[in-house]
N, C-alpha and C positions, 0 to 999 in steps of 0.2 A: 368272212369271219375275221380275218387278218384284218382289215379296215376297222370294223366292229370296235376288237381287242384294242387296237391304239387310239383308237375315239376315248375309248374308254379310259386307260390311261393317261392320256392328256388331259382331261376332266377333272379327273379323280385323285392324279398322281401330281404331275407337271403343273396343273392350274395352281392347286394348292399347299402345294409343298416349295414350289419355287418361285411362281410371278406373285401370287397374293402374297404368300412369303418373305419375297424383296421389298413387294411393295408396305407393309408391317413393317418392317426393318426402318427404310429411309423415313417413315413419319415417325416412326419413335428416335429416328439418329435427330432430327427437328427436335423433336418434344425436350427431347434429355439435357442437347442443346441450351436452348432457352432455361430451363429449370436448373442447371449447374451455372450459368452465368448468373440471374438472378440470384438464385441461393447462394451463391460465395459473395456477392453484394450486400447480401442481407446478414451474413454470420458476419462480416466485415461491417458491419453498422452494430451488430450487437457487442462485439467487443468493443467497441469504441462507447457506446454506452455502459455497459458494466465497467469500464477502465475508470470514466468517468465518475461513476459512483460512487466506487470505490476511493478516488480521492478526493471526492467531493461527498463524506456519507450524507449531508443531511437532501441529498436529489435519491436519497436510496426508498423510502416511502412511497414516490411520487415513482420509480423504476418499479416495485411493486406492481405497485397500483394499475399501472399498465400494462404489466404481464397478466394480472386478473383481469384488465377490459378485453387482453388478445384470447386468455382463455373463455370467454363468452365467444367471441366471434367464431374459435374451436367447437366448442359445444355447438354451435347453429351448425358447422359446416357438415359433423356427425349425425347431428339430426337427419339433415335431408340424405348425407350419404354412410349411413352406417358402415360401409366396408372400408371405410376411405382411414378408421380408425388403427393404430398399431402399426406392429413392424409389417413394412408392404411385401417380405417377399415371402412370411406364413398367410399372408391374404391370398397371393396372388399364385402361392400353390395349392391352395384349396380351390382358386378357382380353375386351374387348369385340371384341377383331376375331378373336377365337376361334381363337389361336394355342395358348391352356395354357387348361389346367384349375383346377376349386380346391372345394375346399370351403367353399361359402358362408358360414355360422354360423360354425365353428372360424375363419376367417377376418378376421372380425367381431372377434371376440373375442381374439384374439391379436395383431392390427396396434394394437387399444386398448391393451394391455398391456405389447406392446413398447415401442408408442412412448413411453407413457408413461414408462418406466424410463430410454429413450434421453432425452429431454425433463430428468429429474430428475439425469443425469450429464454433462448441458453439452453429449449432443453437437450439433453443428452443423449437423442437418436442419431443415426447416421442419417446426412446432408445429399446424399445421391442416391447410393443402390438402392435402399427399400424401395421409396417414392418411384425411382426410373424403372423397378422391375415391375410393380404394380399398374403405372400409366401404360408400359408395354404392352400388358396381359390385356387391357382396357382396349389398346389400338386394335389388338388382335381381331378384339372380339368385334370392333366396329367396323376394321375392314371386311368382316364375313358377313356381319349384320346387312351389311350397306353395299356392299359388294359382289357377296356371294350371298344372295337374299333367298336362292331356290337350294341352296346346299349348306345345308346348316350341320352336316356331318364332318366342314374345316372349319370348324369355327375354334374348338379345343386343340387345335393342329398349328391354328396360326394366333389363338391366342400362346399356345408354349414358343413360338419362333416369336411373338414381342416379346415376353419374361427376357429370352434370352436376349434378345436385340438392346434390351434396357439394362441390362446386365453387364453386357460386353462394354456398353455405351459412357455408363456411370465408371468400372474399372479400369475400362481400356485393356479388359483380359478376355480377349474372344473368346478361345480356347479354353478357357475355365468357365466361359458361359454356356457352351454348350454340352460340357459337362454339365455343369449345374442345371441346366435343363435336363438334362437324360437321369443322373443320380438322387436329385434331390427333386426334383417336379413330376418326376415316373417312377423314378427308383425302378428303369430297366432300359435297355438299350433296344431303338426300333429303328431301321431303314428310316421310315415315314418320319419320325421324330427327327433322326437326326439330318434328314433334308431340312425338313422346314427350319431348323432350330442354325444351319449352317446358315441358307441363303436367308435367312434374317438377323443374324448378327456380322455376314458380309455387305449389306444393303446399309445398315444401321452403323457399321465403324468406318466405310465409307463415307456416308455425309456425314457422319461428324468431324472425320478426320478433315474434310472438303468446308465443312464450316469453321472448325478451328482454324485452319491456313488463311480464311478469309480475313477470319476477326482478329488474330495474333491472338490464341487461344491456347493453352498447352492442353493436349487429352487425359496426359497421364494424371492417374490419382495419388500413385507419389512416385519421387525424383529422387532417388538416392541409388547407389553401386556399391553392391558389397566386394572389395578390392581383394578379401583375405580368405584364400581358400584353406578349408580347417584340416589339417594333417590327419590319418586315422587312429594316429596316436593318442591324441583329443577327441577322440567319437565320443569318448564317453561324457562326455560334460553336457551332451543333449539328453540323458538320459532321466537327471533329477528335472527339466525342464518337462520332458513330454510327462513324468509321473505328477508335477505341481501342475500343469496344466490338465489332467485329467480328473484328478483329485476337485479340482476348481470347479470343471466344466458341472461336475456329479453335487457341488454343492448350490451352484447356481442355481442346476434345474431344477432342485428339492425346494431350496427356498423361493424358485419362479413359480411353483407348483402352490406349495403354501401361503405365502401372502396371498396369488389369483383365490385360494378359496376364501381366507378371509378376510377380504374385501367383497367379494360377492356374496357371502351368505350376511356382511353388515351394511350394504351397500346400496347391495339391486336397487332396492326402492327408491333411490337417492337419483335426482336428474342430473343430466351427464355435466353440467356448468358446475355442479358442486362436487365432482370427484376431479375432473378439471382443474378448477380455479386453485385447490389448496397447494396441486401437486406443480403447480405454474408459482405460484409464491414464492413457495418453499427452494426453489429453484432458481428465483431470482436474488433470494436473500441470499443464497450461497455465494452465486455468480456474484456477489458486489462485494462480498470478504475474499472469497481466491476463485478466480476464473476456471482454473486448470480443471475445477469439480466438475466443469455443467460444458457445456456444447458437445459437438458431436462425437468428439476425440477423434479428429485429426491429425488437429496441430497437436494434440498429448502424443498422440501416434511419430512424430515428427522431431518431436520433442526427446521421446524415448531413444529414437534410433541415434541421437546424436549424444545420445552420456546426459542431458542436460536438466533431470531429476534424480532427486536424493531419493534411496531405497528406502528411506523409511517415510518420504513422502507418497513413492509409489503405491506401497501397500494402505496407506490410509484413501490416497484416492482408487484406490483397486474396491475397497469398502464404502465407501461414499458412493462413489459411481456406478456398480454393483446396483446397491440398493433404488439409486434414481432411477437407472434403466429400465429396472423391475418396474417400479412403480409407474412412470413414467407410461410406458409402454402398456400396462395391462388397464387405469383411466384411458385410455383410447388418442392420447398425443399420436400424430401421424410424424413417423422417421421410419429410419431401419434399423435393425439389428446388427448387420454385416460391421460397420465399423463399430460400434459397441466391443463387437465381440472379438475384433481384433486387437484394438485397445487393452483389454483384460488379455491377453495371449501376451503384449509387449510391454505392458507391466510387470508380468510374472517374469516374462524370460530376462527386463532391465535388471532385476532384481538380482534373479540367481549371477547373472554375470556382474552384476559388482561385488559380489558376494566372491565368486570365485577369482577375480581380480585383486580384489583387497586379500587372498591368499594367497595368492602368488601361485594360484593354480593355472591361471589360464593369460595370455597376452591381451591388452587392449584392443588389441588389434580382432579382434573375434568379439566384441561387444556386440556390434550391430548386427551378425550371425545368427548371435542364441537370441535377437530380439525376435529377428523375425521367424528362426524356430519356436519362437513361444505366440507367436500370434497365428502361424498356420497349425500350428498344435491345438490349443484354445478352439479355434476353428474346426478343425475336422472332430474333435469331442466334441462339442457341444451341439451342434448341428449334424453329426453321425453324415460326414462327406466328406470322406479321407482321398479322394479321387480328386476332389475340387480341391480340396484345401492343398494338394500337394502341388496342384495342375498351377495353382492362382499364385503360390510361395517363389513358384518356378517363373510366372511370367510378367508378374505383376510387382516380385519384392525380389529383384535379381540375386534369386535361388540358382541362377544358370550353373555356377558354379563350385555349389555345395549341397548337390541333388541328396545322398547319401545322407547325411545330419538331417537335412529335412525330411526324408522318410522315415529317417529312425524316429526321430520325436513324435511325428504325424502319429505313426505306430502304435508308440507306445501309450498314446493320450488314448485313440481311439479304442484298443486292447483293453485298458482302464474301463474306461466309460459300457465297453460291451461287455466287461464281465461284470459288473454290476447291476446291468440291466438299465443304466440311465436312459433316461426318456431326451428325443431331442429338442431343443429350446425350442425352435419350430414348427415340431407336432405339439408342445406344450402350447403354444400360441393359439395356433388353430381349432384347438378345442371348444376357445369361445367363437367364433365365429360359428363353428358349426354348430355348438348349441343355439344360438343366437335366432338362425336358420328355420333349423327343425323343434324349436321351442314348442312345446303343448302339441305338437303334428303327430302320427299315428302309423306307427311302424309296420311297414308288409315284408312280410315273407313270402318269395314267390317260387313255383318251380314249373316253369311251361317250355314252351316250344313253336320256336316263329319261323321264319322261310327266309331264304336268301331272294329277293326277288330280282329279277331280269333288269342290269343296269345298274342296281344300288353301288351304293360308295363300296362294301364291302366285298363285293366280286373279285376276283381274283389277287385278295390278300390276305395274307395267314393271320390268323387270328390276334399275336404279338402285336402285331402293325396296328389294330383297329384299338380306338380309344373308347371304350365300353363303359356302360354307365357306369359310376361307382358303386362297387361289392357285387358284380355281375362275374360270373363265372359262367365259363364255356364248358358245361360236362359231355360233350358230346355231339357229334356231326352224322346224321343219315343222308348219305348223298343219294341221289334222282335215282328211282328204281331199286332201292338198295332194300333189305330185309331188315338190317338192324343197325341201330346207331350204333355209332365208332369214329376214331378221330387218328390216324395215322400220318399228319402232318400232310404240309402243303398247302395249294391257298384255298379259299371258299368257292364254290362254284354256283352258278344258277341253281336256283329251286333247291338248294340245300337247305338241310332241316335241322335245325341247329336247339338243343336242349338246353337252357339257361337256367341257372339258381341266382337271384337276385333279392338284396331288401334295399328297401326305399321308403321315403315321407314321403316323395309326390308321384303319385303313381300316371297324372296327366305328364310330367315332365319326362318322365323314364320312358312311358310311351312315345313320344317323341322324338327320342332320344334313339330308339332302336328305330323307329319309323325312318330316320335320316341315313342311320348306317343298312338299313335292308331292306331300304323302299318301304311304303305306307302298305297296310295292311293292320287288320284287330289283332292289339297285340293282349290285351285281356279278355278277351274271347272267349270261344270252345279250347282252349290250346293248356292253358293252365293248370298244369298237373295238381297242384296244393300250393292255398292261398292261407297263410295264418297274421293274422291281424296284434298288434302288440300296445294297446292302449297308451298313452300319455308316457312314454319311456322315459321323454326329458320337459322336464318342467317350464313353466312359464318363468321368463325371467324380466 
């Protein structure tokens, strides 16, 4: 029996939480690799073209015009892989909580290609994180695909340990990626999760760090030390930062929300090169009168922490770049939102502190403080992950030593944003994809009852642990012999009879789906307490 139980566990536990897990890790510490060298080559060609234009205007038509030949080449790349569209990391947490489907490989290889092109036409998504958190999810799913071909119940296990491997990889913030795996990709903490999600962003900052030293590579994704720790006498100077960034975050979302509608109820019908091309022009025209509007907001990011823009330039490019992100982003350009969205956090906070400089309220010396309390502020609003954003301020923008201001603003932003009720930019994202999905499909409502069967993945782990279809609820556990279901914690055992309420569009996929975590058996069968059917919910698009 002793033997049995650690077969089992090595299988179930150890296979895929820690060696397929590493192994995820090291190919996306590769992937990310290659794709941040190339992509800092490529935004380094695009600047030098916009520069160009800029004091050369009459090559500014002919820059154009090449920004709308890259946005066809986009459009082809969306065609063949629709997921490959948007910010990668609202893609790549719908796919870990196994709302959409995708094809791994061509996925892979089309979010490089895109974004790359998007990267080399100025537009204004983030340069790493999205693109390296979505290739991750991709590897995940390919190591288990290809890998683990009889255990398709790790596949959702080690796609979240790439998300985060790609995460860690792009930031160079571990520790906030496995966060960000557990708050923002489960929104709950699990043993299972946080194996896989550790030994694959230990595997994945390994060889990068092991391929940086090779190549003379730096990992980090920014280089600055905040020298001046803020007195508590000064606490309060974070506090108009974390209220303008939450104020900000609640207006983004409303207006992310509003344009996405109309543009798709004037648009749908419109093929994807012609909501493309304009939003790729419109983009380059900017880039050839002032750069600072269009790429990814890095160097802005770079730019801000060092004093090196005017406050009433900030807020015009806080509205300009605002508005492209939006657009940008919901036409289907492949970037990410992560730097976007730090950018608007280190706008706002440059702002208030020359604002309170020029009054002689606060030292210079605390400038690049409340910058970076306004981009982890900005951050945990808008995105509703006050755990990451605190985690990433701390290990990524040397918060080490001004923990306290950074939580207060984190705070107060996120406080804002939740008594409002703001929606996260996010789950705003992922809305279209999942419509996209289940477009015209046919909604079930289920309420039956399956078996734990002898050996499944699901044996001997409590039910937290197990990744369950999506909108699948556990009401209930009748263990072997028993008289009446009940559920008094613990983990699942053989032959247990487990009562589930689920709805679903693919009711072959959800079969599937529980057939991997409880062994194969008719899961639509005689077992089905009440089956209600809910015609065309979401429309053809």
């Amino acid at each position: 029996m002793k033997e049995k139980k650690l077969k089992h566990k090595i299988q179930n536990i150890l296979w895929p939480c820690v060696v397929f897990a590493g192994v995820t890790g090291m190919i996306t510490g590769v992937i990310v690799f290659a794709f941040r060298v190339i992509s800092e080559g490529v935004i380094e060609v695009s600047h030098h073209i916009f520069a160009f234009a800029h004091e050369n205007p009459v090559f500014a038509p002919l820059v154009v015009l090449c920004a709308v030949g890259a946005a066809l080449l986009v459009s082809l790349c969306l065609t063949y892989s629709p997921h490959s569209r948007g910010g990668g990391i609202p893609t790549a947490v719908a796919l870990i909580r196994g709302l959409i489907t995708f094809h791994w490989l061509r996925n892979i290889i089309f979010v490089f290609t895109s974004a790359l092109l998007s990267y080399l036409c100025g537009i204004p998504l983030g340069n790493d994180e999205g693109p390296a958190v979505q290739m991750g999810t991709a590897v995940g799913s390919g190591t288990a695909r290809v890998l683990g071909k009889n255990h398709r119940a790790w596949e959702r296990y080690l796609m979240t340990g790439g998300a985060t491997a790609g995460f860690a990889t792009a930031t160079c913030a571990p520790v906030t990626a496995v966060l960000f795996g557990l708050e923002e990709g489960h929104s709950r903490f699990s043993p299972l999760l946080i194996m896989s999600s550790v030994s694959s962003v230990l595997c994945g900052m390994g060889t990068l760090e092991l391929l940086c030293f090779l190549f003379g590579k730096s990992s980090a994704l920014f280089s600055f030390t905040i020298a001046a720790r803020l007195p508590l006498s000064l606490i309060w100077v974070v506090i108009p930062v974390g209220l303008l960034c939450g104020g900000f975050a609640y207006l983004f979302g409303e207006c992310t929300h509003a344009i996405r509608g109309l543009l798709h109820k004037k648009l749908k019908k419109w093929h994807t090169f012609f909501k493309v091309a304009p939003v790729f022009a419109v983009v380059a025209i900017i880039g050839c009168v002032y750069y600072e509007a269009i790429g990814t907001g890095h160097h802005l990011i770079e730019a801000l922490l060092h004093n090196h823009v005017a406050w009433y330039t900030a807020l015009i490019l806080l509205v300009v770049r605002s508005l492209l992100v939006i657009l940008s982003n919901d036409v289907g350009a492949t970037g990410g939102l992560f730097t976007p969205l730090l950018s608007f956090g280190a706008l706002i906070g440059s702002v208030i502190a020359e604002v309170l400089v020029a009054l002689g309220l606060l030292d210079g010396q605390y400038f690049m403080l409340l910058v970076v309390v306004g981009m982890a502020s900005f951050f945990a609003a808008s995105v509703r992950t006050p755990l990451t954003a605190m985690a990433f301020a701390i290990e990524a923008l040397s918060g080490f030593g001004n923990v306290l201001p950074i939580f207060l603003g984190v705070i107060i932003a996120y406080v804002m944003v939740e008594a409002v009720g703001a929606n996260s930019i996010n789950e705003i994202a992922m809305e279209r994809e999942i419509h996209r999905e289940n477009a015209g499909k046919t909604l079930h409502v289920l309420d039956l009852t399956v078996e734990a069967m002898p050996g499944s993945f699901a044996i001997g782990k409590e039910p937290r642990d197990i990744l369950w279809p999506p909108s699948c609820k556990l009401l209930s556990v009748k263990q072997e012999n028993a008289d009446r279901h009940f559920y008094t914690g613990g983990h699942i055992h053989e032959n247990d009879v487990l009562h589930l309420n689920l709805t679903t569009y693919d009711l072959d996929g959800t079969a599937d789906a529980l057939c991997a975590l409880l062994g194969e058996q008719e899961i639509f069968g005689g077992d089905v307490i009440h089956h209600e059917k809910l015609e065309n919910t979401i429309p053809k698009q």
